[in-house]
C-alpha positions as CSV (number, residue, x, y, z in Angstrom):
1,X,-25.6,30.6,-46.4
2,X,-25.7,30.2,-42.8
3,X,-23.1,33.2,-42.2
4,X,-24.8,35.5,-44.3
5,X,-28.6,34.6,-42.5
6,X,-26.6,35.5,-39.1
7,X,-25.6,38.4,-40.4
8,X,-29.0,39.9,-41.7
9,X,-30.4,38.6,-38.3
10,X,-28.2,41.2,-36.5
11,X,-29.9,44.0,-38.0
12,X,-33.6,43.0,-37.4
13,X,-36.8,45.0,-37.4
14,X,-37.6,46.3,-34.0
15,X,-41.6,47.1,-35.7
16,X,-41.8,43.2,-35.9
17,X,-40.6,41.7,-32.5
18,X,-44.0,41.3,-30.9
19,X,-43.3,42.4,-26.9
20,X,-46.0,43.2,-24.4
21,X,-44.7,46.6,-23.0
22,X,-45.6,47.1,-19.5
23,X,-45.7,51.0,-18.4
24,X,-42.8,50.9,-16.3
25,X,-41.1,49.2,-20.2
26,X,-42.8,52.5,-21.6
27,X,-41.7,55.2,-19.2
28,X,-39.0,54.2,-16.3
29,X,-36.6,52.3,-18.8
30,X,-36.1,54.5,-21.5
31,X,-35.7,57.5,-19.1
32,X,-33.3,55.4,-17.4
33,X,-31.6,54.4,-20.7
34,X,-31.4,58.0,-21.8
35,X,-29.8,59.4,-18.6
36,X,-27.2,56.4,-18.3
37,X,-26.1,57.4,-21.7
38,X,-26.5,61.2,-21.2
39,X,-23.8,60.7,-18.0
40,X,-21.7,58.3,-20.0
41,X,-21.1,60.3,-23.4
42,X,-22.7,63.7,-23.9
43,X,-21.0,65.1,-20.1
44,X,-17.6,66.0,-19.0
45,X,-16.9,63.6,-15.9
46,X,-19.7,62.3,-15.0
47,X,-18.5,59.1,-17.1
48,X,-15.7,59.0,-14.6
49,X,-17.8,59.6,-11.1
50,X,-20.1,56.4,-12.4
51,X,-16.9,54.4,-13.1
52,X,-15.3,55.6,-9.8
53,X,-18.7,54.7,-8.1
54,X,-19.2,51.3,-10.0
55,X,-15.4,50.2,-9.0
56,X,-15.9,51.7,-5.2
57,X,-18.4,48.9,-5.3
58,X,-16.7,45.8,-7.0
59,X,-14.1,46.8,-4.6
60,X,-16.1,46.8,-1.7
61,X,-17.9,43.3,-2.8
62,X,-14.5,41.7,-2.8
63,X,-13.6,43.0,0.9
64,X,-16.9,41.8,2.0
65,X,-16.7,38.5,0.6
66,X,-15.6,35.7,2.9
67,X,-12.0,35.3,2.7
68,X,-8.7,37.2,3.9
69,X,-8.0,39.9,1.3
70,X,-5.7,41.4,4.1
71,X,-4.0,38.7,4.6
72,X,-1.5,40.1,1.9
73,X,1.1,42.5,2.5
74,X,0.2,45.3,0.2
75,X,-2.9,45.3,2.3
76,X,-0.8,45.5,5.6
77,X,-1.6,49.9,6.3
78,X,-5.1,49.2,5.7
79,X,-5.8,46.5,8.3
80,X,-3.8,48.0,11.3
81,X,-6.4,50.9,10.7
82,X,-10.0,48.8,9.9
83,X,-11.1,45.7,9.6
84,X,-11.8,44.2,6.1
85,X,-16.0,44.4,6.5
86,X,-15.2,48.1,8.2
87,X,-13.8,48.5,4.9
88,X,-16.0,47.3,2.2
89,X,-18.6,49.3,4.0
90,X,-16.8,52.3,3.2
91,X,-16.0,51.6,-0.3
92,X,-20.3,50.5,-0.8
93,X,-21.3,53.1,0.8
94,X,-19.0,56.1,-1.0
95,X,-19.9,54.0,-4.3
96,X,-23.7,54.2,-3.6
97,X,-23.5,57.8,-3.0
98,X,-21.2,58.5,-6.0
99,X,-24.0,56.6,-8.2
100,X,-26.6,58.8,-6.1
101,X,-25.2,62.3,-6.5
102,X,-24.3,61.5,-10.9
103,X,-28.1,60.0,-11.1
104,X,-29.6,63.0,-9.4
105,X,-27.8,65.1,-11.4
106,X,-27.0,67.2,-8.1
107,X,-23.4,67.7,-8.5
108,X,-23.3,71.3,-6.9
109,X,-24.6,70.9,-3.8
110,X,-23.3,71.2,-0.5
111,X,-23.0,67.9,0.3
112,X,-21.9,66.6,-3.3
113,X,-19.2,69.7,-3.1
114,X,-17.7,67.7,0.0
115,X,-18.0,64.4,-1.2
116,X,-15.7,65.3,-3.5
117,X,-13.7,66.8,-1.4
118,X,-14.0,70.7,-2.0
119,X,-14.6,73.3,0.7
């Protein structure tokens, strides 16, 4: 009995869950929503640029993070050029602009064209 009342509560009624919806609830979220979900499955590779950008910054969290990430050796090329915070700000900062350029939807402009690395 339990198992089968779990189940049915899975698939409630949104009509009945009583929410006060503020306007930013009303307009910003689901415009949001839709977009995030536009990029993700209904576009070529924008999915991957969001990915790219959201790893760029997990990445770039772990650098700045106290502790010695270089202290490995794989690491070894990267600190004889930077530092570890130089780093992780280059990793937040290319992430932030990757999620700035897919959310704009401006992926033909000058600047987005060499971001990417065209000419």
């Amino acid at each position: 009995m339990e198992q089968s009342r779990r189940s049915s509560d899975a698939g409630f009624d949104k009509k009945k869950v009583s929410r006060t919806k503020t306007v930013s609830d009303r307009i910003v979220m689901p415009k949001l929503c839709e977009r995030f979900l536009a990029i993700l499955f209904y576009s070529d590779l924008h999915g991957v640029c969001v990915v790219l950008g959201l790893s760029e910054i997990l990445w770039a969290m772990t650098l700045l993070w106290p502790g010695d990430t270089f202290g490995r050796p794989t690491y070894s090329g990267m600190s004889q050029v930077m530092s570890e915070h130089a780093w992780g700000l280059v990793f937040l900062i290319s992430g932030l602009t990757q999620f700035g350029i897919v959310g704009k939807g401006d992926y033909h402009s000058r600047f987005a064209t060499y971001f990417a690395g065209g000419i």
